[in-house]
LUMKOLLO-552689 format. One record per residue (C-alpha): residue in one letter; chain; residue number from 1; x, y, z. Coordinates in Angstrom, 1 decimal. Example, Ala and Ser with C-alpha at 12.3 -4.5 7.8 and 13.67 -1.06 7.14 Angstrom:
BEGIN
SITE  resn  chain  resi       x       y       z
SITE     a      A     1    12.3    -4.5     7.8
SITE     s      A     2    13.7    -1.1     7.1
//
This chain:
BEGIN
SITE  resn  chain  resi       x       y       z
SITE     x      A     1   122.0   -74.6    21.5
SITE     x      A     2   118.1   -75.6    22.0
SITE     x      A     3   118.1   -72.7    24.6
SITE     x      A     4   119.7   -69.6    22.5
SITE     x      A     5   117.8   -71.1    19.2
SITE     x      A     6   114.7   -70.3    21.4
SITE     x      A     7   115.4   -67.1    22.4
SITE     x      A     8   116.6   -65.9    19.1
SITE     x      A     9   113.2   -67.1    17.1
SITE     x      A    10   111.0   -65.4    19.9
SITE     x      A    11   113.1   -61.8    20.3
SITE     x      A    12   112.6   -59.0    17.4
SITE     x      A    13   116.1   -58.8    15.2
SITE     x      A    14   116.0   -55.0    15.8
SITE     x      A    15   116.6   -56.1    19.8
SITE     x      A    16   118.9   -58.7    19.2
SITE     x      A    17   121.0   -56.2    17.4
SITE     x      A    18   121.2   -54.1    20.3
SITE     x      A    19   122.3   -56.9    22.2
SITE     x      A    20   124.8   -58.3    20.3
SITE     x      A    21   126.5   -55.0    19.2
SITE     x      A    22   126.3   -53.3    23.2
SITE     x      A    23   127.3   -56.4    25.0
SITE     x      A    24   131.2   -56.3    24.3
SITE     x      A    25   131.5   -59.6    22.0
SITE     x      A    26   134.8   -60.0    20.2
SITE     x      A    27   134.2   -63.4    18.9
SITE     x      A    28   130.9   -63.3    17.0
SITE     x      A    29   131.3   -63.5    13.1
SITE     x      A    30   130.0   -60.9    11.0
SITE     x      A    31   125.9   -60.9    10.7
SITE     x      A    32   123.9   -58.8     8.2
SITE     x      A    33   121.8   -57.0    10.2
SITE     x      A    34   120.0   -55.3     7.3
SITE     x      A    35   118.3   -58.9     6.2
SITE     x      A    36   115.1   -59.8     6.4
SITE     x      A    37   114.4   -61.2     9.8
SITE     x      A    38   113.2   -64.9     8.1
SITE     x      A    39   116.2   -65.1     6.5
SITE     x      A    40   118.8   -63.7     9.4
SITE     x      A    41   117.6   -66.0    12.1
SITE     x      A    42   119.3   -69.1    11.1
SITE     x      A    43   122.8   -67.3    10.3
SITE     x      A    44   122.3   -65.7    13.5
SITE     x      A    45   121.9   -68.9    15.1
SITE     x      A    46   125.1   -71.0    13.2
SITE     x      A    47   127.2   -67.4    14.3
SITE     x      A    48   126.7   -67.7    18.2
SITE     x      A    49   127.4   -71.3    17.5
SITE     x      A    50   130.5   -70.5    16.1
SITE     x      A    51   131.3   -67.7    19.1
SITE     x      A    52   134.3   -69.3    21.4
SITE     x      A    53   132.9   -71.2    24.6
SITE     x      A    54   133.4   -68.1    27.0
SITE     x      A    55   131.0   -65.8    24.8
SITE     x      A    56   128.5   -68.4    24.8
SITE     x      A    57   127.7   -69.4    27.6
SITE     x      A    58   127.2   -65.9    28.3
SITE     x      A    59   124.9   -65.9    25.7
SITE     x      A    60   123.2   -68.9    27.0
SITE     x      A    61   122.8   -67.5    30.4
SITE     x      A    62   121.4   -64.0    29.2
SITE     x      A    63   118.8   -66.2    27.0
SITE     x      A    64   118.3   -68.3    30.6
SITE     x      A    65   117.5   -64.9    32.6
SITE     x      A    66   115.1   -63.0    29.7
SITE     x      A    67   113.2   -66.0    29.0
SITE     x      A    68   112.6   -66.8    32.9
SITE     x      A    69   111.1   -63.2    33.1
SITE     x      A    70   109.0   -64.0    29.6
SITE     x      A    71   106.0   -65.8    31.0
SITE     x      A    72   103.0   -64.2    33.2
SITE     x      A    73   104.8   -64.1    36.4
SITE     x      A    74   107.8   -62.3    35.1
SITE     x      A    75   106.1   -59.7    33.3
SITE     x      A    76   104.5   -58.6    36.5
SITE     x      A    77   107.7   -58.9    38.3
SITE     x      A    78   108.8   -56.1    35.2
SITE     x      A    79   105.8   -54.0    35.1
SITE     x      A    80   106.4   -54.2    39.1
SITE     x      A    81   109.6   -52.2    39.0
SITE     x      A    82   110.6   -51.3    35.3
SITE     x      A    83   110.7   -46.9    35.1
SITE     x      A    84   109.8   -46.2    31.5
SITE     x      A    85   106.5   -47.2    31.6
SITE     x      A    86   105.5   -45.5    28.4
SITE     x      A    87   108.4   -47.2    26.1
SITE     x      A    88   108.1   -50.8    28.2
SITE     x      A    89   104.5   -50.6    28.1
SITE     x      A    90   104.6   -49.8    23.8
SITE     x      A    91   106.6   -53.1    23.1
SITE     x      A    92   105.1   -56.4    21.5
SITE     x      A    93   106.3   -59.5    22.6
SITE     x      A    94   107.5   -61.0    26.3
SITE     x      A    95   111.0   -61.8    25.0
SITE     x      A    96   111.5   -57.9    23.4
SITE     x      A    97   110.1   -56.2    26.9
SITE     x      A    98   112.2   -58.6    29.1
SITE     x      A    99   115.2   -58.1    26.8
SITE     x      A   100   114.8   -54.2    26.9
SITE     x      A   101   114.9   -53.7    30.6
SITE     x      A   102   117.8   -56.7    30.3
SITE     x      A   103   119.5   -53.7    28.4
SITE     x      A   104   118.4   -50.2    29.2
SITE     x      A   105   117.5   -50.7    32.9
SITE     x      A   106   119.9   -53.7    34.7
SITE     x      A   107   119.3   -52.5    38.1
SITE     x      A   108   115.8   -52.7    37.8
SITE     x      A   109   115.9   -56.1    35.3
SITE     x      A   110   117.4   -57.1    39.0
SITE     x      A   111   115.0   -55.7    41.2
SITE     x      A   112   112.4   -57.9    38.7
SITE     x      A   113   114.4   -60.9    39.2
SITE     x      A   114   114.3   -60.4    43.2
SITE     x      A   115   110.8   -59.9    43.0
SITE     x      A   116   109.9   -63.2    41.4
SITE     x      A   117   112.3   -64.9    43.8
SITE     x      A   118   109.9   -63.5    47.1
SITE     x      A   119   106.5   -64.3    45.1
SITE     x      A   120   107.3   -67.7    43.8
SITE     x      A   121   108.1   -68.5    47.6
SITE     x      A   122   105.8   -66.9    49.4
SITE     x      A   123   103.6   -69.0    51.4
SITE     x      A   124   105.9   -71.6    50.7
SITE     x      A   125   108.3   -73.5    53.3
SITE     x      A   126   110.8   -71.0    53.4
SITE     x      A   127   108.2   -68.3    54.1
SITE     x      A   128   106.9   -66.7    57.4
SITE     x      A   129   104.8   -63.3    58.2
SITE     x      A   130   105.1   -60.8    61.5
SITE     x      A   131   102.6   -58.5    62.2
SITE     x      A   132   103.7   -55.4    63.4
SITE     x      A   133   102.7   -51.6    63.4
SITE     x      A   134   101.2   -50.1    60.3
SITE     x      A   135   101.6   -46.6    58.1
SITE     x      A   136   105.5   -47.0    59.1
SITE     x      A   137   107.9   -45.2    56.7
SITE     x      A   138   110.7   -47.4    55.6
SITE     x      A   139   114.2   -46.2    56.0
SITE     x      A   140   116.1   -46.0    53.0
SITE     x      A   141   119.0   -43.4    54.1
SITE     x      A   142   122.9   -44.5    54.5
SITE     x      A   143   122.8   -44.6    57.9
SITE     x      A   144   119.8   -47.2    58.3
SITE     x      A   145   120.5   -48.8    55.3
SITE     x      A   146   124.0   -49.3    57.0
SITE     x      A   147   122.9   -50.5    60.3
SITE     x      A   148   120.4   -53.1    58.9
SITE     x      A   149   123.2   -54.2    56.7
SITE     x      A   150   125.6   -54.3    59.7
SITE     x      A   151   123.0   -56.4    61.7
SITE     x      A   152   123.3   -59.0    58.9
SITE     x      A   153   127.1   -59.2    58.8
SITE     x      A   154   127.6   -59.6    62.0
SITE     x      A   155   124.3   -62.4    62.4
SITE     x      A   156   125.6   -64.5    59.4
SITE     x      A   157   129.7   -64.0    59.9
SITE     x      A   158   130.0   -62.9    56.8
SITE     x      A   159   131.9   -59.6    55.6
SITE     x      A   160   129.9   -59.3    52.1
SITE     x      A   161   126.6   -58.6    51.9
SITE     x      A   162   124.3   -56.2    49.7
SITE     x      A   163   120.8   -54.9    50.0
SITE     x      A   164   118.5   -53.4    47.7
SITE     x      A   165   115.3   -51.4    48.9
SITE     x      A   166   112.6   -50.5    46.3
SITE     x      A   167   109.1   -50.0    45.8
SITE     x      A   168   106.4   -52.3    44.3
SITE     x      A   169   103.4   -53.2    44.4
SITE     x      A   170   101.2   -56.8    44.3
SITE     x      A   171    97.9   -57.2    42.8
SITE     x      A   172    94.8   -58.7    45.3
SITE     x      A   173    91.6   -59.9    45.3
SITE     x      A   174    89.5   -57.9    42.7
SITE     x      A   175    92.2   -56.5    40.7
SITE     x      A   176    93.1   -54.5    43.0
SITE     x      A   177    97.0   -53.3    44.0
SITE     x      A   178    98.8   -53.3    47.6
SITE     x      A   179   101.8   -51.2    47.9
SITE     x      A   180   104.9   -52.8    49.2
SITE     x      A   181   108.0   -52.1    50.2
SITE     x      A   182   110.9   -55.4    49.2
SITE     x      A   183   114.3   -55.6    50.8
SITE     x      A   184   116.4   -57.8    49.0
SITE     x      A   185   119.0   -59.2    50.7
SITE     x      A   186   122.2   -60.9    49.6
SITE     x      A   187   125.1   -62.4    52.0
SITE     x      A   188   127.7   -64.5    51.1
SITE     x      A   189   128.4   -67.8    52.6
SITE     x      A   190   131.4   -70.6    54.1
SITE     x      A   191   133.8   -71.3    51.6
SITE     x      A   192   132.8   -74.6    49.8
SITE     x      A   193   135.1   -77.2    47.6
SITE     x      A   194   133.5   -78.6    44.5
SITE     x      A   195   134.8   -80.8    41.8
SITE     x      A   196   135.6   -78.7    38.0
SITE     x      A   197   137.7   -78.6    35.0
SITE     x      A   198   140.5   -76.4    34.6
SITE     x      A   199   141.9   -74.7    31.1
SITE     x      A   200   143.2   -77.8    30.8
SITE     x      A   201   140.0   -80.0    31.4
SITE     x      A   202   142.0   -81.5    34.4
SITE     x      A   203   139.3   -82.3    37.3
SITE     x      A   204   140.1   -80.7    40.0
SITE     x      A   205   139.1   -79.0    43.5
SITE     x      A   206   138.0   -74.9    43.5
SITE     x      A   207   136.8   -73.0    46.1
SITE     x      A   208   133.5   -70.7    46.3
SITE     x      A   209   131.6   -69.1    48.1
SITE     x      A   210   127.9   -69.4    47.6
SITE     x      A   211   125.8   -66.4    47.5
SITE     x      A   212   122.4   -66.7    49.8
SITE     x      A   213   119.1   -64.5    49.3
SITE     x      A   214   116.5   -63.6    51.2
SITE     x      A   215   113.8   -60.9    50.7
SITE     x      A   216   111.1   -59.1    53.3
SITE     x      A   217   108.3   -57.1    52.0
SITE     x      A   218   106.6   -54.2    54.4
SITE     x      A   219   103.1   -53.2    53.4
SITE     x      A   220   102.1   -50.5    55.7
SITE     x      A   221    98.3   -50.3    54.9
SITE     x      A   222    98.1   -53.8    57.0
SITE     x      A   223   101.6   -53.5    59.2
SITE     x      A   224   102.6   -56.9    58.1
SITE     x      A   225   106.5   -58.0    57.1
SITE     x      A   226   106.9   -61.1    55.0
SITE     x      A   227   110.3   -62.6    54.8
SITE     x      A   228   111.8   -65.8    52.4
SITE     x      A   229   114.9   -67.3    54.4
SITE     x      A   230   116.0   -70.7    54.8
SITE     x      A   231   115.2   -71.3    58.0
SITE     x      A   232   112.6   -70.0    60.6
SITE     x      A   233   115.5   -68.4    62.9
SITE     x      A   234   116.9   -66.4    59.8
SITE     x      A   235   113.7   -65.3    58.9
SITE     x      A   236   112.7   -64.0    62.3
SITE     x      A   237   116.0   -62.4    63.2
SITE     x      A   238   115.9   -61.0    59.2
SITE     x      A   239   112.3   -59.5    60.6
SITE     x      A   240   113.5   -57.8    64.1
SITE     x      A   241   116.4   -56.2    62.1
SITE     x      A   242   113.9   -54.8    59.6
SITE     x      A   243   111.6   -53.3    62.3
SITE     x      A   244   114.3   -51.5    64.0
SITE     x      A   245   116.9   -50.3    61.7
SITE     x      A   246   114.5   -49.8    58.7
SITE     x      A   247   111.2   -49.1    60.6
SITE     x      A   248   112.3   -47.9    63.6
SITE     x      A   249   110.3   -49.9    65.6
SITE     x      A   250   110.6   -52.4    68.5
SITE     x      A   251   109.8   -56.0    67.6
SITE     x      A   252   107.6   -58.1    69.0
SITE     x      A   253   107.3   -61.4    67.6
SITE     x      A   254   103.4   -62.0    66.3
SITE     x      A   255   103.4   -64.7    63.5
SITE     x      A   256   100.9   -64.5    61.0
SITE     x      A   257    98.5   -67.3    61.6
SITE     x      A   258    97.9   -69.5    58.5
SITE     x      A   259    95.0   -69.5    56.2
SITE     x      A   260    92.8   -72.4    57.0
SITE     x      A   261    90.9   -74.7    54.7
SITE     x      A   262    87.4   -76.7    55.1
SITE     x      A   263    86.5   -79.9    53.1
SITE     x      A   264    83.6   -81.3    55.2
SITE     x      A   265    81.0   -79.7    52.4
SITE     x      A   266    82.5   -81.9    49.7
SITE     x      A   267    81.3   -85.0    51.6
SITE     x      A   268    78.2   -85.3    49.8
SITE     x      A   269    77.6   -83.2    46.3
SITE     x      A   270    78.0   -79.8    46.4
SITE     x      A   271    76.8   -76.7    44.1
SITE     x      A   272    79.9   -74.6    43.1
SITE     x      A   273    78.4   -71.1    42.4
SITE     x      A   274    80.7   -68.9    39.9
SITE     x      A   275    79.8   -65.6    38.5
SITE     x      A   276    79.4   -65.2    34.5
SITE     x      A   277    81.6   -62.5    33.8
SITE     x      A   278    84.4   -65.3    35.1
SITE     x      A   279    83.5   -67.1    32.0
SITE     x      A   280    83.4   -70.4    34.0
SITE     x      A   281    81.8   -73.5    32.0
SITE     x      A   282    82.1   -76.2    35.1
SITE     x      A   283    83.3   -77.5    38.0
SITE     x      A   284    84.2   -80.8    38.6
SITE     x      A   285    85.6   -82.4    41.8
SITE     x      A   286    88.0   -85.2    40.4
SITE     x      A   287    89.8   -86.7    43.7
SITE     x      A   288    89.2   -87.1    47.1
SITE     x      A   289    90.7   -88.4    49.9
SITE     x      A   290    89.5   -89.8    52.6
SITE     x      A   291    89.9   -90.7    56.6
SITE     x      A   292    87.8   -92.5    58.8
SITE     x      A   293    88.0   -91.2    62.3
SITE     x      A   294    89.5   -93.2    64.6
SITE     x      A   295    92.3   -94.2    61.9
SITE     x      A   296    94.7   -91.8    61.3
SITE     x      A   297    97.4   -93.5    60.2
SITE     x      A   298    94.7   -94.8    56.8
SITE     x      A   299    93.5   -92.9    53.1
SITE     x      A   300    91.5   -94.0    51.0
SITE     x      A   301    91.7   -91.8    47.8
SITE     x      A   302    88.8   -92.0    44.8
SITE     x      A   303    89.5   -90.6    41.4
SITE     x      A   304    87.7   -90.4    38.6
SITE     x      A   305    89.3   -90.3    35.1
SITE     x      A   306    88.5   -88.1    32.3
SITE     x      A   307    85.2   -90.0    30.4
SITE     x      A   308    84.0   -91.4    34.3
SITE     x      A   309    80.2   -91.9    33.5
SITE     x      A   310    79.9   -91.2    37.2
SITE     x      A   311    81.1   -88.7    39.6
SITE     x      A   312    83.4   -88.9    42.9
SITE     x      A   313    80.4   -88.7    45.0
SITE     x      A   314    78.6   -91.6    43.0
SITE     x      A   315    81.9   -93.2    43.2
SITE     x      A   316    82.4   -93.0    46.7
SITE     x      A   317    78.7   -94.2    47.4
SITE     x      A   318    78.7   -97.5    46.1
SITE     x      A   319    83.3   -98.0    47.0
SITE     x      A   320    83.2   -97.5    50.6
SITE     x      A   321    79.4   -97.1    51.0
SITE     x      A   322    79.4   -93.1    52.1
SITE     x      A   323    75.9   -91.8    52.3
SITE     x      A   324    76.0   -88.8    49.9
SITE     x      A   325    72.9   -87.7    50.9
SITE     x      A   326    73.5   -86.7    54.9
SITE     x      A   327    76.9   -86.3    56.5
SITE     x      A   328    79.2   -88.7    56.0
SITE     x      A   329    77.9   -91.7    57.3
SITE     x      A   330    78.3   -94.8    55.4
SITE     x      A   331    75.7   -97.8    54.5
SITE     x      A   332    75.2  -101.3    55.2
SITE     x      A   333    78.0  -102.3    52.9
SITE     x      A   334    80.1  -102.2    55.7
SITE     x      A   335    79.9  -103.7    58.8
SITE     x      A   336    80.0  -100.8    61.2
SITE     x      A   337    79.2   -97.2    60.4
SITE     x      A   338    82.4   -95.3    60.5
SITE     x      A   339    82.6   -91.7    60.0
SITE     x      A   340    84.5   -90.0    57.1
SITE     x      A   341    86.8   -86.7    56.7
SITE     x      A   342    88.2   -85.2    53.7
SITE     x      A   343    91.6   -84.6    53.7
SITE     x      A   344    92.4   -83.5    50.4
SITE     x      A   345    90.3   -82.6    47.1
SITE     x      A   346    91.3   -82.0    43.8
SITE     x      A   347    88.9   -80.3    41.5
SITE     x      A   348    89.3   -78.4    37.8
SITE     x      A   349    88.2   -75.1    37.4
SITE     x      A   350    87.4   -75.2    33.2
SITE     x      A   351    86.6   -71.9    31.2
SITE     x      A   352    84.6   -71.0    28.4
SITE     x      A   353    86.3   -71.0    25.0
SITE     x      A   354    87.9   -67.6    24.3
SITE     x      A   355    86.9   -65.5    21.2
SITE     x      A   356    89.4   -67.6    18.6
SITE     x      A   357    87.4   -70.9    19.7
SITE     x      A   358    88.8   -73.9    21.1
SITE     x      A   359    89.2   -75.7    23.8
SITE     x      A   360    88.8   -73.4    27.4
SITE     x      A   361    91.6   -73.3    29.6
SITE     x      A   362    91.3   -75.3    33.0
SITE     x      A   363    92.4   -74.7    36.1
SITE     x      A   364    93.4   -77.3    38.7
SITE     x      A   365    92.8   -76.9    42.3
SITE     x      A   366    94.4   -79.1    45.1
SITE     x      A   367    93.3   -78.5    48.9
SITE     x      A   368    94.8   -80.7    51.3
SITE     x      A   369    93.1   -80.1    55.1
SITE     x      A   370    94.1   -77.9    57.1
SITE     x      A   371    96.8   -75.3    55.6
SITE     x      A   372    97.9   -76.5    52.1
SITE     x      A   373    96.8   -75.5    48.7
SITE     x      A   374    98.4   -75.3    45.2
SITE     x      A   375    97.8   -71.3    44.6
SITE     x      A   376   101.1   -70.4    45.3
SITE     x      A   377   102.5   -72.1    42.6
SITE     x      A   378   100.0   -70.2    40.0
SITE     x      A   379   100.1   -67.5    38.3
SITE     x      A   380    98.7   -64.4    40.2
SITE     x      A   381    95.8   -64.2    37.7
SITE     x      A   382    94.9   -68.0    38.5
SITE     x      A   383    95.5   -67.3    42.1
SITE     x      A   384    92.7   -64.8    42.2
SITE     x      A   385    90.1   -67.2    40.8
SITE     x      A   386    91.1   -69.4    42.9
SITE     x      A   387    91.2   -67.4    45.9
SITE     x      A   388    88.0   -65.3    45.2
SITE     x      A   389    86.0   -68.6    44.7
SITE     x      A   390    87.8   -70.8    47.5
SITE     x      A   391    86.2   -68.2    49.7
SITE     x      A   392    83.1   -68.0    48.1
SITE     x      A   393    82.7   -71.8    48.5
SITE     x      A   394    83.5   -71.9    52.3
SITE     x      A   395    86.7   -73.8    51.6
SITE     x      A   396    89.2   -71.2    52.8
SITE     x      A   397    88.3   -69.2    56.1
SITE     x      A   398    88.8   -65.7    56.2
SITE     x      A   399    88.9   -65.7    59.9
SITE     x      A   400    92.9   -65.3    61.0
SITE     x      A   401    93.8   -63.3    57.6
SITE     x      A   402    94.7   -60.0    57.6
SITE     x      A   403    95.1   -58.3    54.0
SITE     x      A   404    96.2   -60.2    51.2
SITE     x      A   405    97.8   -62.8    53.5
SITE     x      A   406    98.7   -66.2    54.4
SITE     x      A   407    98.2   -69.4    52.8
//
């Protein structure tokens, strides 16, 4: 009950009502909707309680899917797709807008829900990008939609699959928007056993079918398809079907080449300029790790703990004896004079206190040489800092990126 308690404190009673009374339940006991909304919570609460275990678990899976579109990234994912701007746009509270389009717009609540899925997996493992022509038109009549659709059956052997195509945008670098195109695609897989209980709590064997998604984004102002699929066959032959029956294009396979990131200036103590408007207090470089050249297969990673009296660099000077104050080089404290790389840094990002006071918010950066970084697992408003100041500092290249691309 932990889950629907929390969904029911944090959603206004006047949408609650609507959900309870337009969602078809036969089993919920009679609520006073006309209380005040302290004193209707808690009856509310011991009533869906009391609802038989079909109703709620519905309950508890509606809470599952409004909340999971209630933080940052899933009001973006909304906002993205949602078509009454002006009444989504005029409601208070995460849980009362997610709830609403829950509600009065399903297909798009949907269309949300598929746009998370593709941007909390992009740049991820199950991620890839093709370049391929720009200002192309995507398809959305029967006949194309059909033949893409077609393409998919007859790739994955399956006989069910559905597709959605819809407009949205993604905001970039310096608040700006790119307009994209997503394909959401859905296919239903090999029948698997798994253990359950019957009516009659007996254990026993069923058989499903698991349902498998994917999604591909086209934004024509670069001419660059990114698809999320399990593997990197499904997501290229997802791709080529794209381009031909959607685009109307040939494809030719062009992989987007990864975003690359440089350490070598945090070998000795580096300046990180911010702007002020960013409302950026300091920056501190809290790990690094380390490899001697010559010795791959070794780390050695230096940390400092919040209250160090010293920093990484001061750390690192007097541990393995790295001269902070040319490049890289170590003293006499060893015996020879190896040569050093960093491999990975970790570094907080902390802000100025916001107008109610407090304590700032910090961010936490992790780059590990040469592709990887944490961004993709922020929210797109951290992911800009991050990404406007990672370039600033020389640690991610801008060479091989085209648009708002590749990590």
């Amino acid at each position: 009950m932990t889950a629907i308690a929390s969904f029911l404190r944090k959603t206004p009673v006047t949408r609650l009502h609507d959900y309870f009374t337009g969602s078809g339940f036969t089993s919920l006991p009679p609520v006073d909707w006309t209380k005040p909304e302290a004193e209707l919570v808690e009856p509310l609460i011991k009533a869906v309680d009391d609802m038989d275990d079909r109703e709620k678990q519905r309950v508890v899976m509606n809470a599952s899917q409004v909340a999971a579109l209630a933080d940052e990234p899933g009001q973006n994912a909304l906002q993205n797709v949602v078509i009454n701007r002006q009444v989504f746009d005029t409601l208070e509270g995460a849980n009362n807008r997610s709830l609403w389009v829950f509600l009065n717009e399903p297909d798009q609540f949907r269309k949300a829900e598929e746009v998370r899925y593709n941007d909390e997996r992009r740049r991820g493992r199950s991620w890839s990008g093709f370049e391929v022509e720009k200002d192309r038109v995507v398809r959305r009549d029967a006949v194309s939609v059909a033949d893409f659709t077609k393409a998919i059956r007859e790739r994955f052997d399956t006989p069910h699959v559905h597709v959605d195509v819809f407009d949205r945008h993604r905001v970039i670098l310096d608040d700006q928007e790119c307009d994209l195109v997503q394909v959401a695609v859905y296919r239903e897989g090999r029948p698997e056993d798994m253990l359950g209980f019957d009516a009659n709590s007996t254990l026993s064997r069923r058989i499903v079918k698991p349902v498998f998604e994917a999604a591909l984004t086209y934004e024509a102002d670069t001419g660059v398809i990114e698809v999320v699929a399990n593997t990197i066959a499904d997501r290229r032959d997802l791709t080529a079907y794209m381009a031909r029956d959607l685009l109307g294009i040939d494809f030719e396979e062009k992989h987007i080449p990864l975003r690359e990131y440089h350490l070598g200036m945090l070998l000795k103590p580096f300046d990180f300029p911010t702007d002020v408007d960013d409302g950026i207090a300091d920056v501190t470089v809290k790990e690094l790790r380390l490899m001697e050249v010559g010795q791959p297969n070794e780390r050695i990673v230096l940390e400092t703990m919040s209250g160090a009296d010293r920093t990484v660099w001061e750390m690192a000077e007097e541990r393995i004896g790295l001269d902070i104050g040319s490049s890289g080089q170590v003293l006499s404290v060893a015996s020879e004079t190896p040569e050093w790389i960093v491999t990975r840094a970790r570094f907080t990002i902390k802000f100025q206190p916001g107008p109610s006071g407090g304590r700032g918010k910090s961010l936490t950066l992790t780059v590990t040489m040469p592709h990887g970084c944490n961004l993709k697992d922020m929210t797109p408003h951290e992911r800009l800092i991050g990404d406007k100041y990672l370039r600033r500092w020389g640690i991610l290249t801008d060479g091989s990126d085209i648009g708002d691309l590749i990590d």
